[in-house]
TINU-81728 format. One record per residue (C-alpha): z, y, x; residue number from 0; residue in three letters. Coordinates in pm, 1 decimal, always signed. Each point is the difference from the previous one (the first is absolute). Layout:
N
(rec (Z Y X) NUM "ala")
...
END
This chain:
267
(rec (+116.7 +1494.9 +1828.1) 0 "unk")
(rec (-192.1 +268.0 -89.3) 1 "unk")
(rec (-204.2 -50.4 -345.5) 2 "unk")
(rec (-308.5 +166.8 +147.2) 3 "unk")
(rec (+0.3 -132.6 +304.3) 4 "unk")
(rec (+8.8 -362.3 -148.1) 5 "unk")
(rec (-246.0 +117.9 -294.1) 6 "unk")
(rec (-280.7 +113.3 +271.0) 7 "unk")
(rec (+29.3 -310.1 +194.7) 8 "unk")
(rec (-63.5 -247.6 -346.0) 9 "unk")
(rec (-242.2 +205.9 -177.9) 10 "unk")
(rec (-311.7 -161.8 +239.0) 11 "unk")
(rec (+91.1 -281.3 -104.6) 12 "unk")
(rec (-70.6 +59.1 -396.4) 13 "unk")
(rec (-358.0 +3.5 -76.1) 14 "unk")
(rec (-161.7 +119.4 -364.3) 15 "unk")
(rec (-273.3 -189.4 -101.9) 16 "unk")
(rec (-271.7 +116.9 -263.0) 17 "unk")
(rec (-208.7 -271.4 -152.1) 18 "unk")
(rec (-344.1 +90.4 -87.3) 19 "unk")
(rec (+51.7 +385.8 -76.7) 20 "unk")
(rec (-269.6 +129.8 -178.7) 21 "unk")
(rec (+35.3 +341.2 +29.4) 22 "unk")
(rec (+11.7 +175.8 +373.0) 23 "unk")
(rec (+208.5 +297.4 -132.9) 24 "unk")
(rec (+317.1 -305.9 -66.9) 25 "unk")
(rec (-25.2 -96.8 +337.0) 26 "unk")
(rec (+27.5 +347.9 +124.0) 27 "unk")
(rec (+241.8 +61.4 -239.9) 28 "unk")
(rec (+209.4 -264.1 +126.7) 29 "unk")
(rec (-37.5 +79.6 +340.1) 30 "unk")
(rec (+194.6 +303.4 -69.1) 31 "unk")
(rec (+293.6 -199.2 -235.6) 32 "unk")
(rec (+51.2 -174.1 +319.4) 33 "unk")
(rec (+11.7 +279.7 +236.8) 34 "unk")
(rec (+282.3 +162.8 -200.7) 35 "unk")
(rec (+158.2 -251.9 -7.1) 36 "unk")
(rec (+13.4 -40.2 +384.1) 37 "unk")
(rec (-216.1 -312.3 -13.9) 38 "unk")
(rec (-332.3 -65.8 +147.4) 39 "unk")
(rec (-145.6 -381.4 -37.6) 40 "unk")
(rec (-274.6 +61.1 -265.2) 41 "unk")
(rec (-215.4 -336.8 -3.2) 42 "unk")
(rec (-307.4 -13.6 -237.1) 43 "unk")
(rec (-217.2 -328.3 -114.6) 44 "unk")
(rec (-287.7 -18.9 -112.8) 45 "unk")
(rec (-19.4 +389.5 -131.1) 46 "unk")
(rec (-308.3 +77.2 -217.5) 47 "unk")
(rec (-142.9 +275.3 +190.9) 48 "unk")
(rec (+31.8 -105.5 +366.2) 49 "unk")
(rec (-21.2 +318.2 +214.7) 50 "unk")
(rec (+310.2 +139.7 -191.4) 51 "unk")
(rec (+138.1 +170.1 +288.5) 52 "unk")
(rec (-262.4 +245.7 +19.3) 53 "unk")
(rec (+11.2 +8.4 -385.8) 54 "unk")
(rec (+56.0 +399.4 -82.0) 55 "unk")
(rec (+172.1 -78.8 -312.1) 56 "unk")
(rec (+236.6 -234.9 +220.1) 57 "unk")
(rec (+26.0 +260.5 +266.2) 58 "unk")
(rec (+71.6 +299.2 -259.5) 59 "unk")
(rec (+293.6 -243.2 -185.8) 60 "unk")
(rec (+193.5 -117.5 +336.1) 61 "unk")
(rec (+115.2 +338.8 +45.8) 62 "unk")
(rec (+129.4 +8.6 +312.6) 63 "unk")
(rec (+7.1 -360.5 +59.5) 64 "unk")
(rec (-396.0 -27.4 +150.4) 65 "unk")
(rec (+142.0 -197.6 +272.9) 66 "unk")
(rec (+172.6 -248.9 -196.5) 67 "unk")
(rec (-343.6 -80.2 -176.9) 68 "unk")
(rec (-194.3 +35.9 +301.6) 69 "unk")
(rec (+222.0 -265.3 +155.7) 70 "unk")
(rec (+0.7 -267.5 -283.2) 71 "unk")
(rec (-136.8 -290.4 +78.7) 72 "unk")
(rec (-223.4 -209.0 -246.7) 73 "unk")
(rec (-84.7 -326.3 -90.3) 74 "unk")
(rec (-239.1 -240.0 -229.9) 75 "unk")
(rec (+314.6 -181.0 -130.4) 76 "unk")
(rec (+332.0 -26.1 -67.6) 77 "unk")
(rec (+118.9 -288.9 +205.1) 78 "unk")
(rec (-72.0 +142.4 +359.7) 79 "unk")
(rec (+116.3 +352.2 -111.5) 80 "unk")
(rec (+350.0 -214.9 -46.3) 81 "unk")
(rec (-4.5 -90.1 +319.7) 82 "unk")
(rec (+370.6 -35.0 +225.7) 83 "unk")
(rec (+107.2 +115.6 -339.8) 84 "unk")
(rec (+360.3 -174.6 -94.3) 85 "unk")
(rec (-7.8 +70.7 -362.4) 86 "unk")
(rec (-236.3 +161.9 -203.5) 87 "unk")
(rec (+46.6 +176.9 -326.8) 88 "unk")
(rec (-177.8 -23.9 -251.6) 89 "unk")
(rec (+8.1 +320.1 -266.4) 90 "unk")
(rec (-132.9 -126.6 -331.1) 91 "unk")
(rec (+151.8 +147.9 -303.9) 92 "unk")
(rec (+53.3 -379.5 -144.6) 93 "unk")
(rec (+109.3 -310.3 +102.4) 94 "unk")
(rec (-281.0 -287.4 +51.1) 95 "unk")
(rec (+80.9 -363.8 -163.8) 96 "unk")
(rec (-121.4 -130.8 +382.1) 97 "unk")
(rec (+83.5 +272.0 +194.6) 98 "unk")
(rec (+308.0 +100.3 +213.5) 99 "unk")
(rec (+302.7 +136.0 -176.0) 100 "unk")
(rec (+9.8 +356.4 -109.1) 101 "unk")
(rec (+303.0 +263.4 +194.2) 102 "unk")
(rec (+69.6 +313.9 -97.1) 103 "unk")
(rec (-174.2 +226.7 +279.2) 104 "unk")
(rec (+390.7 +122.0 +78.7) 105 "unk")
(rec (+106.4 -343.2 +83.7) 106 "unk")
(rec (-288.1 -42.2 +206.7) 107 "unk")
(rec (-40.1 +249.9 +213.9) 108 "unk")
(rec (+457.1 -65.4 +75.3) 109 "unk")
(rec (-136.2 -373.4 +58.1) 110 "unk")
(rec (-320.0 +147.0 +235.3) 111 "unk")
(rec (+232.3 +215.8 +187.5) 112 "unk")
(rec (+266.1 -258.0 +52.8) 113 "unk")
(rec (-341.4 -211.9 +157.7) 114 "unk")
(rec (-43.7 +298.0 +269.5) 115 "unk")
(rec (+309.2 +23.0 +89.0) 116 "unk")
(rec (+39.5 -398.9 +71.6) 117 "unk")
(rec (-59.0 -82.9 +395.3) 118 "unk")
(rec (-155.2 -312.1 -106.2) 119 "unk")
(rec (-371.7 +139.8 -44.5) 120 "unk")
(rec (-182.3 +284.5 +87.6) 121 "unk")
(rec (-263.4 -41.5 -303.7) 122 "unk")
(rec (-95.0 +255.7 -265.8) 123 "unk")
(rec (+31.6 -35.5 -341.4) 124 "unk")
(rec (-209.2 +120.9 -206.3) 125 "unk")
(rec (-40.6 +194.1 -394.1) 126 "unk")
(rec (-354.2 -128.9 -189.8) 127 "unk")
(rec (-190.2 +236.0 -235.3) 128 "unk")
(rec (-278.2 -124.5 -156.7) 129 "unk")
(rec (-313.0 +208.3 -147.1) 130 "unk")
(rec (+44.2 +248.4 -254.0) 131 "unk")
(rec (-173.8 -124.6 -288.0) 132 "unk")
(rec (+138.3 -357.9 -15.5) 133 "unk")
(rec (+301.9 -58.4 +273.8) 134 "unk")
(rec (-19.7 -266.2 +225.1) 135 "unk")
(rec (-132.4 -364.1 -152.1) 136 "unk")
(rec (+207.0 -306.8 +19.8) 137 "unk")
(rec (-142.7 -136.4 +343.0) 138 "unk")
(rec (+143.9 +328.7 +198.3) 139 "unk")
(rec (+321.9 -18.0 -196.1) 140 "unk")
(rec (+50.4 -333.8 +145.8) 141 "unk")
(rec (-52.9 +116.0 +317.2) 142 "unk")
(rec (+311.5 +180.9 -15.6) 143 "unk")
(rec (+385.6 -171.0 +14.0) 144 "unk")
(rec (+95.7 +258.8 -333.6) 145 "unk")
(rec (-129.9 +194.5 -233.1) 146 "unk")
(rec (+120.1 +355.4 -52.3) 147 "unk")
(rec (+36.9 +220.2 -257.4) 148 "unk")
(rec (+48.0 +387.3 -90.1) 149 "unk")
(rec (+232.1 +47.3 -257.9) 150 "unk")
(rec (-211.4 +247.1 -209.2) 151 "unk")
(rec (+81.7 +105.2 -362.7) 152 "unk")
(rec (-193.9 -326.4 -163.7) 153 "unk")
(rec (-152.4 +232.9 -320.3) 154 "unk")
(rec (-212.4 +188.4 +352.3) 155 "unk")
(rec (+64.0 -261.3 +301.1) 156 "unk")
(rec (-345.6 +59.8 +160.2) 157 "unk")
(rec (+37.6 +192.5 +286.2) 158 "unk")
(rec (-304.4 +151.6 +242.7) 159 "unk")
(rec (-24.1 -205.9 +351.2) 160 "unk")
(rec (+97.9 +304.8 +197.7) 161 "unk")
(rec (+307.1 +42.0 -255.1) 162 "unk")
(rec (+95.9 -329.6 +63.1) 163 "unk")
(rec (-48.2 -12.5 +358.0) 164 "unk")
(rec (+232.7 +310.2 +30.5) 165 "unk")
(rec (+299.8 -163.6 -222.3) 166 "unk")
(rec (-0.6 -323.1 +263.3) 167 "unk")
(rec (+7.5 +210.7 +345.2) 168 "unk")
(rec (+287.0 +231.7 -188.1) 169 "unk")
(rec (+162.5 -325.8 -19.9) 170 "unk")
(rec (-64.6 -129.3 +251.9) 171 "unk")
(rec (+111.2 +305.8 +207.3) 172 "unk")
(rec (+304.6 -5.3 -180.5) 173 "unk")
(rec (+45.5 -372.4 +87.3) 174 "unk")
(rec (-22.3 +55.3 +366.5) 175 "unk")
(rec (+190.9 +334.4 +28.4) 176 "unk")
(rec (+274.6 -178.6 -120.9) 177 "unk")
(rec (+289.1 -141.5 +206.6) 178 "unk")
(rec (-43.3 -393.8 +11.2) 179 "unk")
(rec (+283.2 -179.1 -141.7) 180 "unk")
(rec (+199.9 -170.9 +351.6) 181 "unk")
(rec (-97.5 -412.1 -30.0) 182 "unk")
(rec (+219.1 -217.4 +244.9) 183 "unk")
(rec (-282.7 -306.7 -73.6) 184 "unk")
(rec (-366.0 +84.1 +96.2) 185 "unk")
(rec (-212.1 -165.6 -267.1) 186 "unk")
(rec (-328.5 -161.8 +148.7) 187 "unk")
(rec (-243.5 +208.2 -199.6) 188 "unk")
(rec (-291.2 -112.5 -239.4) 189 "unk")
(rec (-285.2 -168.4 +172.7) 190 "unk")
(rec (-312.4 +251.3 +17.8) 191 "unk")
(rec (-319.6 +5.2 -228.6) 192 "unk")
(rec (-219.0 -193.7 +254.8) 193 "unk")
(rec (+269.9 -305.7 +34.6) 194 "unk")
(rec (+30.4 -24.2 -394.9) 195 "unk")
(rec (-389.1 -9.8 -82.9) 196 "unk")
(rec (-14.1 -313.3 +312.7) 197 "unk")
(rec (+294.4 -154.9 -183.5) 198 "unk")
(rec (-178.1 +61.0 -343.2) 199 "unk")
(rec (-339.3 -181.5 +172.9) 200 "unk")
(rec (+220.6 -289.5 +163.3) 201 "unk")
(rec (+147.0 -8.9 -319.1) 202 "unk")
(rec (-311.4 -96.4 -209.7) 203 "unk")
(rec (-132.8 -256.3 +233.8) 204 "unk")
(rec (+314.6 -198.5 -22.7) 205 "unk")
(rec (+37.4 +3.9 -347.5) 206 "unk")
(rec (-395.6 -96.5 -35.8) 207 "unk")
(rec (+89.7 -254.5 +234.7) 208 "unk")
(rec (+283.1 -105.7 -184.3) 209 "unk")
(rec (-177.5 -85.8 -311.4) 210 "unk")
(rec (+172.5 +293.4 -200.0) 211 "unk")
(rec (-233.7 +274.8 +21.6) 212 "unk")
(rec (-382.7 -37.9 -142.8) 213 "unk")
(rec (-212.9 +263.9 +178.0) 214 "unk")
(rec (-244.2 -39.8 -203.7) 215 "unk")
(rec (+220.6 +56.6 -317.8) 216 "unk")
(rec (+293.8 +215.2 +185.9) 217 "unk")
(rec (+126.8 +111.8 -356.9) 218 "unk")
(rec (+290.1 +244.1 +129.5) 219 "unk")
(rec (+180.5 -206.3 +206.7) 220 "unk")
(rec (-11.0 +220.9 +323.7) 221 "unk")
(rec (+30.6 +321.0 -164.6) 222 "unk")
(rec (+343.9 -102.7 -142.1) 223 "unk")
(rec (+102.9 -122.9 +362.1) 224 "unk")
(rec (-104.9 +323.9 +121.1) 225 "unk")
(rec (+228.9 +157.7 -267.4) 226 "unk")
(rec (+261.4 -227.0 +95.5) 227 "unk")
(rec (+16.1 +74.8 +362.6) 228 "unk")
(rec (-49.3 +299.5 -46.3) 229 "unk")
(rec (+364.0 +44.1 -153.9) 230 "unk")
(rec (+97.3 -163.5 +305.7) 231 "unk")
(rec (-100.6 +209.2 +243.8) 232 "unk")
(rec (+1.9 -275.6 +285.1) 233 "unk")
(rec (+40.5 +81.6 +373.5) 234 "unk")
(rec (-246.0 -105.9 +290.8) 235 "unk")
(rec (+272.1 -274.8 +86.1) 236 "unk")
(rec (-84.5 -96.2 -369.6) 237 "unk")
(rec (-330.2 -36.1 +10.2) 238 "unk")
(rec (-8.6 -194.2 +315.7) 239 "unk")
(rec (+223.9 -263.4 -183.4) 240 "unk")
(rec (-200.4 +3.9 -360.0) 241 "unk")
(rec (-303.0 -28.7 +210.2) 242 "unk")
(rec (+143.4 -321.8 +195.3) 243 "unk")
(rec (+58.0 -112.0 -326.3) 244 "unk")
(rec (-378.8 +68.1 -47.0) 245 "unk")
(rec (-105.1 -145.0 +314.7) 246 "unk")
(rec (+218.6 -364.1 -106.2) 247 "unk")
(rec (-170.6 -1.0 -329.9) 248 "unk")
(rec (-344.7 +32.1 +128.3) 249 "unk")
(rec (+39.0 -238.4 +340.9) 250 "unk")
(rec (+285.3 -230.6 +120.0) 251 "unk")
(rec (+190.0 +83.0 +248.2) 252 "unk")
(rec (-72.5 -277.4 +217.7) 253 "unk")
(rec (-386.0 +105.7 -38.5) 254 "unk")
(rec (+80.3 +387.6 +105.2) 255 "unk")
(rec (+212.0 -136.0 +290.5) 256 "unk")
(rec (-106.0 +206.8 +310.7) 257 "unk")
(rec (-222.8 +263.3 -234.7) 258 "unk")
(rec (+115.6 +340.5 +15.7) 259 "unk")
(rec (+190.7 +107.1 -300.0) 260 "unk")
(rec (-220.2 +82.4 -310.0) 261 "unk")
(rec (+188.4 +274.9 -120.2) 262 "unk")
(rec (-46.1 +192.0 +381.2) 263 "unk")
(rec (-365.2 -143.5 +8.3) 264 "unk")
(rec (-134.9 +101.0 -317.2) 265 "unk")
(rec (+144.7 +378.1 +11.1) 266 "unk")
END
């Protein structure tokens, strides 16, 4: 197989996000990181001046990449900028006590690759930024399945977002250029973004239902599930069976008889 060939046919499917950027000159900037890196999904949320494509100091730092920013698509927030996203990184510098667990940016981008090779799915997957200043806050780390970090010199670790954007798509290139290793068994991969928040939701109402969770005094009881499986990484297949576990603790089975399947109808 040739490495190129295989590299031009994943690289749609890896999308760079850019929470809240607050300067239009990083998303230009950024725009051309991608570009030379051969990549071209450059998705912005919630950016703090609006029009940045016609930005000049966004158009005078893409360099060469104009059509890369031109073509990024925006949104208010995270969760439908995630969208048929697989598995979302999160790059924070630290580990969260509630959030997902922290991979070397390597690792993940060898474990993202390995997800666009598999026949199993055709989703993206996705690498988070969040805004310059302050990163991304808890609630869009735990959007993501891990968190990912840059292994900078720790006396000077704080890197600009364009400087980190360019170290994940060199990895990332270098992930997917790469010869995948042969695999006689086909692993079902990880059930996408979309699935896990439903299964999160179903999740809450059966443990309110259950007795165990108080929403009025939640504590951290569904931030450490989150956490949990999140280290799990389930499948689709897996979901559909946690959330029929759901489904039982909330109704009987002989009271859903005939009823379509919760986990199908809820989405």
């Amino acid at each position: 197989m040739d490495p190129n060939s295989d590299f031009n046919a994943r690289a749609p499917r890896v999308r760079f996000v850019l929470v809240a950027p607050s300067h239009p000159g990083n998303i230009g900037a950024a725009a051309r990181a991608l570009k030379a890196m051969g990549f071209g999904r450059l998705v912005v949320v919630a950016p703090l001046v609006a029009d940045y494509r016609n930005h000049p100091e966004a158009a005078a730092l893409s360099v060469g990449a104009i059509d890369v920013l031109r073509a990024s698509v925006d949104h208010t927030d995270l969760k439908p900028a995630l969208a048929d996203v697989t598995r979302a990184y999160a790059m924070t510098g630290y580990t969260r006590e509630f959030g997902p667990p922290l991979v070397e940016l390597r690792n993940a981008c060898i474990e993202a690759g390995a997800l666009l090779s598999s026949e199993e799915t055709t989703d993206d997957v996705a690498f988070v930024f969040g805004t310059e200043r302050s990163g991304l806050s808890n609630s869009e780390v735990a959007l993501c399945q891990a968190s990912c970090a840059i292994p900078a010199d720790p006396a000077h670790g704080s890197l600009n977002l364009a400087q980190a954007v360019q170290v994940a798509a060199y990895e990332m290139r270098i992930a997917l250029c790469a010869e995948p290793p042969a695999n006689r068994f086909v692993a079902e991969p990880p059930a996408g973004v979309e699935a896990l928040e439903g299964m999160y939701a179903h999740l809450e109402e059966a443990l309110v239902a259950l007795g165990y969770l108080d929403p009025d005094v939640p504590r951290k009881l569904l931030p450490r599930v989150r956490r949990l499986l999140a280290r799990a990484q389930p499948t689709a297949s897996e979901v559909d069976i946690l959330r029929g576990i759901y489904a039982a603790i909330i109704q009987r089975k002989t009271e859903r008889a005939g009823s379509k399947s919760p986990a199908r109808r809820r989405g």
